[in-house]
C-alpha angles and dihedrals in degrees: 000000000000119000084247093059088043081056101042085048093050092046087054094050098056095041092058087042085060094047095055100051115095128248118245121254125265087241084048095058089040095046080056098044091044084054092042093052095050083046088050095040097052096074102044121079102230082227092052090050095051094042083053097057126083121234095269088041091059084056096064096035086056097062090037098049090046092041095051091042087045085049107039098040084062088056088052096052086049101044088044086054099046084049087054095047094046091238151064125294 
């Protein structure tokens, strides 16, 4: 077997390794967003952030801003509640 074939066979290999592994789950990624933007948000000032926007931008940081407290405020009251029961929701 040539060098080229060893490398064509590794390649496929991995290919078919990648193809295999499962996806992660639409709550795991949002499990690791919901971590990353605390970490984010820890080192901004929320004034800093809004004096920093144009007059469009605050639009949009505006909705975002309602519809992430609105939803994660709803995560919150679950997971408080699951916390509570001693189980899942």
């Amino acid at each position: 077997m040539s060098a080229l074939d060893d490398t064509a066979e590794r390649w496929l290999a991995e290919y078919a390794a990648m193809a295999e592994s499962p996806l992660p789950s639409p709550a795991a990624v949002a499990k690791a967003l919901i971590s990353d933007l605390c970490d984010a948000l820890e080192t901004i000032d929320p004034a800093a952030l809004v004096a920093n926007c144009d007059e469009v931008e605050l639009l949009g940081v505006h909705g975002d801003a309602e519809m992430a407290s609105a939803w994660l405020g709803a995560v919150a009251t679950l997971a408080g509640a699951a916390i509570k029961r001693g189980a899942k929701p």
